[in-house]
N, CA, C and O of each residue as an XYZ file, in Angstrom:
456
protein
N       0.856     -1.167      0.000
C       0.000      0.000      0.000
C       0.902      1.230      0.000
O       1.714      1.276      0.923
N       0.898      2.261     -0.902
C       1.587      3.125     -1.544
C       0.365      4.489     -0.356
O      -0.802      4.258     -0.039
N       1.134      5.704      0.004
C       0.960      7.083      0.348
C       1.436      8.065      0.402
O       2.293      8.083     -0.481
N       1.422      9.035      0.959
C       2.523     10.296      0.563
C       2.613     10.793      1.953
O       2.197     10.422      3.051
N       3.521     12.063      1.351
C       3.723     12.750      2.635
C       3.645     14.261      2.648
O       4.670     14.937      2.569
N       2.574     14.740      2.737
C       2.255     16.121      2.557
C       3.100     17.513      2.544
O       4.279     17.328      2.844
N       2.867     18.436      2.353
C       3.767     19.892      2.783
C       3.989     19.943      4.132
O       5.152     20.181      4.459
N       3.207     19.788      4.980
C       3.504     19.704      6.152
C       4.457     18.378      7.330
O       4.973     18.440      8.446
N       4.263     17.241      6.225
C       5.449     16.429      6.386
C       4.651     15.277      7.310
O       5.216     14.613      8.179
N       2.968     15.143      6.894
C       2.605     14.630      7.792
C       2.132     13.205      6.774
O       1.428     13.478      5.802
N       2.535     11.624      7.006
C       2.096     10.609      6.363
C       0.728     10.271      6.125
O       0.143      9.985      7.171
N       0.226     10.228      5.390
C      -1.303      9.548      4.981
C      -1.222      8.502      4.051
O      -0.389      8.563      3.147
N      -2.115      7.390      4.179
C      -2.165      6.376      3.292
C      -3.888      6.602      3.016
O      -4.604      7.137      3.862
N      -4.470      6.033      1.514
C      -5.930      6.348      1.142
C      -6.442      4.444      2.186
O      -6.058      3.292      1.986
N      -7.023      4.805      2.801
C      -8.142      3.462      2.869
C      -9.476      2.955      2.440
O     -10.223      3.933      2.433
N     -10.020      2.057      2.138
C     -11.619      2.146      1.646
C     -12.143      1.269      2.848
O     -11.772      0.107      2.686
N     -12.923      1.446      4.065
C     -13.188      1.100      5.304
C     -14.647      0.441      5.237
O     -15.383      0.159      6.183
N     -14.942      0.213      3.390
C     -16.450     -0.377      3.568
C     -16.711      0.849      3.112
O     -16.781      0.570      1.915
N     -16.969      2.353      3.183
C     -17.836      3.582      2.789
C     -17.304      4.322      1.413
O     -17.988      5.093      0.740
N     -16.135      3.985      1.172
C     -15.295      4.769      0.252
C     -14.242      4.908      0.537
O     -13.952      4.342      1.591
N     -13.272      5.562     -0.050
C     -11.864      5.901      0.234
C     -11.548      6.778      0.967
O     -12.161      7.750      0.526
N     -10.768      7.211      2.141
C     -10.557      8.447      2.360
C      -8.837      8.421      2.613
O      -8.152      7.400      2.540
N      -8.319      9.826      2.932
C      -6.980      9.748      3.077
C      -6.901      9.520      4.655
O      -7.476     10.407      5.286
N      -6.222      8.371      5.538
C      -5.731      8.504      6.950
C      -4.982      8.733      7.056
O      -4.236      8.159      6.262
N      -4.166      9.836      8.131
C      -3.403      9.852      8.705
C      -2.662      9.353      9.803
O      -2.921      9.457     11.001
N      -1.522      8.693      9.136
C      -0.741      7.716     10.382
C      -0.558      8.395     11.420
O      -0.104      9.528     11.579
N      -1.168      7.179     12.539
C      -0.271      8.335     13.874
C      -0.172      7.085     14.832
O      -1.043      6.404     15.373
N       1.262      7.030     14.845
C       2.204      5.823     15.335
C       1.557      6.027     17.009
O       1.186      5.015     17.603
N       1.489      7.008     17.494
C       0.798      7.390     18.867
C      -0.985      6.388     19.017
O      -1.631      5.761     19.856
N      -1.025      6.594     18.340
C      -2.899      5.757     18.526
C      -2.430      4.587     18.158
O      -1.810      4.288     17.138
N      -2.890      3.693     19.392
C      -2.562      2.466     19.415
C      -4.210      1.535     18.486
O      -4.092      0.595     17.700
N      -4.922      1.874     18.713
C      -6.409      1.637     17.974
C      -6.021      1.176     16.590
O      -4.872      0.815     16.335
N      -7.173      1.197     15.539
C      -7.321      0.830     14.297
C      -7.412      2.136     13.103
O      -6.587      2.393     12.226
N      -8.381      2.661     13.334
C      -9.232      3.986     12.280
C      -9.812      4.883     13.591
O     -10.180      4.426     14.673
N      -9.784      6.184     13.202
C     -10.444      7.374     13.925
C     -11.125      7.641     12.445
O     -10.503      7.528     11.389
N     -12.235      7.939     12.534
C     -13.127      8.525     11.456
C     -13.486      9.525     11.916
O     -13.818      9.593     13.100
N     -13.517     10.709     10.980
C     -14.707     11.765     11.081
C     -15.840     11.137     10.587
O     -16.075     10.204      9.819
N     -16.652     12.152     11.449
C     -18.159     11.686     11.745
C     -18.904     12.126     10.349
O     -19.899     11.608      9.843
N     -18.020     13.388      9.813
C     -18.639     13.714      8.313
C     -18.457     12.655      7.452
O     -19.257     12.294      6.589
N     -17.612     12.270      7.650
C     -17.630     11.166      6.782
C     -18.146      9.373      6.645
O     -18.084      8.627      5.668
N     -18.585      9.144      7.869
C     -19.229      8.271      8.520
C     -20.435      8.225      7.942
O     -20.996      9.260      7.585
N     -21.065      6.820      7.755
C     -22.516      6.497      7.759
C     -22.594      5.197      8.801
O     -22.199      4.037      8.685
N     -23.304      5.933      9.904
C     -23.565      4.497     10.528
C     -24.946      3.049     10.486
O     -25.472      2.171     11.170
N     -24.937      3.714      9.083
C     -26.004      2.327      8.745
C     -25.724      1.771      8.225
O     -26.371      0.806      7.816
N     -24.218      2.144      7.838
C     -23.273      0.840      6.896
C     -22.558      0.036      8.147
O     -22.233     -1.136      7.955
N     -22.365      0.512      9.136
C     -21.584     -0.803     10.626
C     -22.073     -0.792     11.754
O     -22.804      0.127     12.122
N     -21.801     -1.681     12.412
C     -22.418     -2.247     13.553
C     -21.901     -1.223     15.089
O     -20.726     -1.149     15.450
N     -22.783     -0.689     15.635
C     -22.924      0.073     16.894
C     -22.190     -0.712     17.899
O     -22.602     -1.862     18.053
N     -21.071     -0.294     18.700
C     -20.398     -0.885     19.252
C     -20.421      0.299     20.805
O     -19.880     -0.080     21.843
N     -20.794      1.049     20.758
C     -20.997      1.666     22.436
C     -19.791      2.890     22.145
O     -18.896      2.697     21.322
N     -19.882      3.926     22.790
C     -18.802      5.223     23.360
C     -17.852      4.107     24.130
O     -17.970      3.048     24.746
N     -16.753      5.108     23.659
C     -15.188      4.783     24.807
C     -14.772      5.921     24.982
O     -15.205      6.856     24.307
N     -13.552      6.126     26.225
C     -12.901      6.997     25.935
C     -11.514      6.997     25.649
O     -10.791      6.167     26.201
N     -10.881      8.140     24.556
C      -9.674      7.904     24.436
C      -8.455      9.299     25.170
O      -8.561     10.522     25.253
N      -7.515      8.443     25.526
C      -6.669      9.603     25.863
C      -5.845     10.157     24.756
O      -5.125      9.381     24.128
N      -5.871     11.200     24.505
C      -5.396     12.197     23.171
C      -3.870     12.289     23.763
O      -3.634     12.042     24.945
N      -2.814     12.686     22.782
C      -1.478     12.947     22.481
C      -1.219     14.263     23.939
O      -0.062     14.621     24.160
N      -2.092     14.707     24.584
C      -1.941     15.721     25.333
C      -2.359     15.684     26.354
O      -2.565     16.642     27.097
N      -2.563     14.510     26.564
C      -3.273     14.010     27.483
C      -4.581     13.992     28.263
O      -5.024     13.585     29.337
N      -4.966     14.633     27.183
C      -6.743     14.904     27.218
C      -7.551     14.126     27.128
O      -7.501     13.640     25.998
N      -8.288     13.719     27.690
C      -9.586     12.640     27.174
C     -10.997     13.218     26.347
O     -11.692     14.234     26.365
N     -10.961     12.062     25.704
C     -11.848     12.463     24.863
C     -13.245     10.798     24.759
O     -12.885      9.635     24.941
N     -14.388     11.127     24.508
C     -15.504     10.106     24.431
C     -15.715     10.500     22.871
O     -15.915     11.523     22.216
N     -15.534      8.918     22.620
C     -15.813      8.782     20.986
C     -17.097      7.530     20.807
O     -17.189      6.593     21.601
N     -17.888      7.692     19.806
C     -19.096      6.383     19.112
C     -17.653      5.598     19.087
O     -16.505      6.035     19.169
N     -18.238      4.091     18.923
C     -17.022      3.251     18.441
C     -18.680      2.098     17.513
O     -19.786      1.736     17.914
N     -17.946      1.952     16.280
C     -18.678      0.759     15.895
C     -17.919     -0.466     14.787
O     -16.729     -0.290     14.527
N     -18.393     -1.261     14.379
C     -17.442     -2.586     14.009
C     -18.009     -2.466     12.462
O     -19.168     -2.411     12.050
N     -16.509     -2.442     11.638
C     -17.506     -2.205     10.096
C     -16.092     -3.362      9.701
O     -15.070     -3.492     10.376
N     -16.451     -4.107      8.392
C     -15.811     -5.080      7.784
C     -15.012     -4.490      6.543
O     -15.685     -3.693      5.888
N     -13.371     -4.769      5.955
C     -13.034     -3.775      5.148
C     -11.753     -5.367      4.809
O     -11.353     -6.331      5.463
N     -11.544     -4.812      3.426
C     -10.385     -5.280      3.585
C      -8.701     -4.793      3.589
O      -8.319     -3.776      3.010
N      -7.970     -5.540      4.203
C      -6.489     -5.090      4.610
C      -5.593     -6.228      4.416
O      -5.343     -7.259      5.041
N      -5.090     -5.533      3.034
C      -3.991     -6.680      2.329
C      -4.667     -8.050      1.953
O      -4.254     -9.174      2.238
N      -5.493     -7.801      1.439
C      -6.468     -9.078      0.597
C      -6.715    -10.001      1.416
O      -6.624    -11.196      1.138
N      -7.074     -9.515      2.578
C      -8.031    -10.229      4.257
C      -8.998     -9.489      4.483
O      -8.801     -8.302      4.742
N     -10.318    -10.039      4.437
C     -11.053     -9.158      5.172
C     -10.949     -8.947      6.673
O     -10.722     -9.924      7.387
N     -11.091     -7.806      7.168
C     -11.153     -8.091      8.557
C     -12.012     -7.637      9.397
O     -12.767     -6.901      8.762
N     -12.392     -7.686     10.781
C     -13.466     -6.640     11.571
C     -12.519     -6.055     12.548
O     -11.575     -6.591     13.128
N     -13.039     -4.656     12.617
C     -12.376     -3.681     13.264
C     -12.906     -2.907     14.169
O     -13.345     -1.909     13.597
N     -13.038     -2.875     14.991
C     -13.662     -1.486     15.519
C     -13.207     -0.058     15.842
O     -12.390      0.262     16.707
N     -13.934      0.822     14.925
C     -13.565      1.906     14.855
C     -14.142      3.014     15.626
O     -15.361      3.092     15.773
N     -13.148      4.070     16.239
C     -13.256      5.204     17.021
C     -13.944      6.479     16.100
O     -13.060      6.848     15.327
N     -15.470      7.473     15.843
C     -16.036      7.926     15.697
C     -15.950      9.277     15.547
O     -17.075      9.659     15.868
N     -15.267     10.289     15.239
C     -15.118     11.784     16.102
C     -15.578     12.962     15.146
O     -15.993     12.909     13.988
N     -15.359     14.134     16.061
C     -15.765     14.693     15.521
C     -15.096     15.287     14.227
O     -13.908     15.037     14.021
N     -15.935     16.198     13.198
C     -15.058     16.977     12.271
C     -14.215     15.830     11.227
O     -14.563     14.650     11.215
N     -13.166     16.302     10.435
C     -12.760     15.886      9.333
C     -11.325     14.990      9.595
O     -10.420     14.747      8.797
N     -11.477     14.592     11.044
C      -9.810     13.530     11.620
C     -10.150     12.335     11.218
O     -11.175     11.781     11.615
N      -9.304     11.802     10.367
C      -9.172     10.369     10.080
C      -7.927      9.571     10.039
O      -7.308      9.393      8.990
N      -7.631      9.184     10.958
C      -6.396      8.357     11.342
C      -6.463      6.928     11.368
O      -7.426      6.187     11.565
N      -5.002      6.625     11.082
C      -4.981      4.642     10.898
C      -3.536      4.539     12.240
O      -2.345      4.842     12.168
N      -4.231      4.075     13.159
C      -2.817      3.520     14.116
C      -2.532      2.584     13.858
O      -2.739      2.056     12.765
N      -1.726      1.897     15.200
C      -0.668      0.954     14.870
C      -1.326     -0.257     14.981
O      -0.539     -1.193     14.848
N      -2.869     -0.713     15.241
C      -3.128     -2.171     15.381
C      -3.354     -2.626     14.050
O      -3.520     -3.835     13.894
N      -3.396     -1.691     12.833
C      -3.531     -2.180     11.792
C      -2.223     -2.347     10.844
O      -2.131     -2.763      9.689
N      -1.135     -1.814     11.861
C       0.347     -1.643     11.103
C       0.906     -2.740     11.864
O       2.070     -2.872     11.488
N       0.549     -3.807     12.990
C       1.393     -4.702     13.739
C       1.966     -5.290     12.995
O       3.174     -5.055     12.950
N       1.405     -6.324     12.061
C       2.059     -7.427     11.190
C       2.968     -6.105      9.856
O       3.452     -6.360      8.754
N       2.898     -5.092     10.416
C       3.500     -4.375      8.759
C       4.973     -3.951      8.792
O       5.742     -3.823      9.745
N       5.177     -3.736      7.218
C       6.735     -2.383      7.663
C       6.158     -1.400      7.326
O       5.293     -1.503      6.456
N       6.453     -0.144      7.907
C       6.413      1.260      7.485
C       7.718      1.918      6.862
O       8.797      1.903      7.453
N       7.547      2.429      5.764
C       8.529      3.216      4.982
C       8.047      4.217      4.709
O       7.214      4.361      3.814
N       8.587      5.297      5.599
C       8.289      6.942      5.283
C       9.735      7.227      4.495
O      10.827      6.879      4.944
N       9.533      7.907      3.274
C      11.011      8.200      2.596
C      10.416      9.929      2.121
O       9.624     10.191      1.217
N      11.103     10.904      3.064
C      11.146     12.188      3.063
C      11.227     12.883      1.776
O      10.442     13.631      1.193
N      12.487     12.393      1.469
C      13.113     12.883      0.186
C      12.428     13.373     -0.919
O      12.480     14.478     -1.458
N      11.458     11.893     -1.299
C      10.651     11.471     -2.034
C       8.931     11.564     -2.511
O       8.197     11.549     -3.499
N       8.925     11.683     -0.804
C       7.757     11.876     -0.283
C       6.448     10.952     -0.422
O       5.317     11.184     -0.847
N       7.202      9.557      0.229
C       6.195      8.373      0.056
C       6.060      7.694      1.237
O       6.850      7.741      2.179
N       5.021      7.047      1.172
C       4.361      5.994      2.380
C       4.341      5.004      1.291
O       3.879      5.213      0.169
N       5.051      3.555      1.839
C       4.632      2.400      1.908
C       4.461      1.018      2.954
O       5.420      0.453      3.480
N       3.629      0.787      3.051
C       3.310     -0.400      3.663
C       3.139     -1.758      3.604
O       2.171     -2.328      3.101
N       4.250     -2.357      4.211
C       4.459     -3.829      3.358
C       3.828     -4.898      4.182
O       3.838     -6.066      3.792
């Protein structure tokens, strides 16, 4: 899985999570799966899984929807449950990068994931 790395120097890879594609942003810090914005969310495409809360990079807490939608990752389908939020944040952490390599190459300005 091929991504880039923006002006601001920040990694995104595109995912299709079951709804469409969107761009996530890696963030080696969120140990979870997917953070979705809620704009971009339909929750009559996955299964209602209850509020959690998460502790943010700043140590803030935050209460997110969490629900279980089916997608595939590296020609597996899998089930996931995903964190809900508000506005246009869409992030991929590290439970979906365990089995992976990450290659951020600056220079170049690519994400791949092997």
């Amino acid at each position: 899985m091929r991504g880039f790395i923006d002006e601001f120097g920040l990694a995104f890879v595109t995912v299709d999570f079951g709804q469409g594609p969107l761009d996530f942003m890696i963030d080696t810090g969120f140990t979870g799966t997917l953070v979705v914005g809620e704009q971009f969310f339909d929750p009559r495409q996955a299964e209602y899984a209850g509020p959690t809360d998460a502790e943010m990079a700043d140590e803030a807490w935050a209460e997110y929807e969490t629900y279980y939608v089916e997608f595939d990752w590296f020609g597996e389908m899998i089930r996931a449950r995903i964190l809900v939020g508000p506005g246009k944040t869409c992030l991929l952490g590290v439970a979906l990068l365990m089995d992976c390599r990450l290659e951020l190459d600056y220079p170049v300005r690519t994400v791949n994931i092997v």
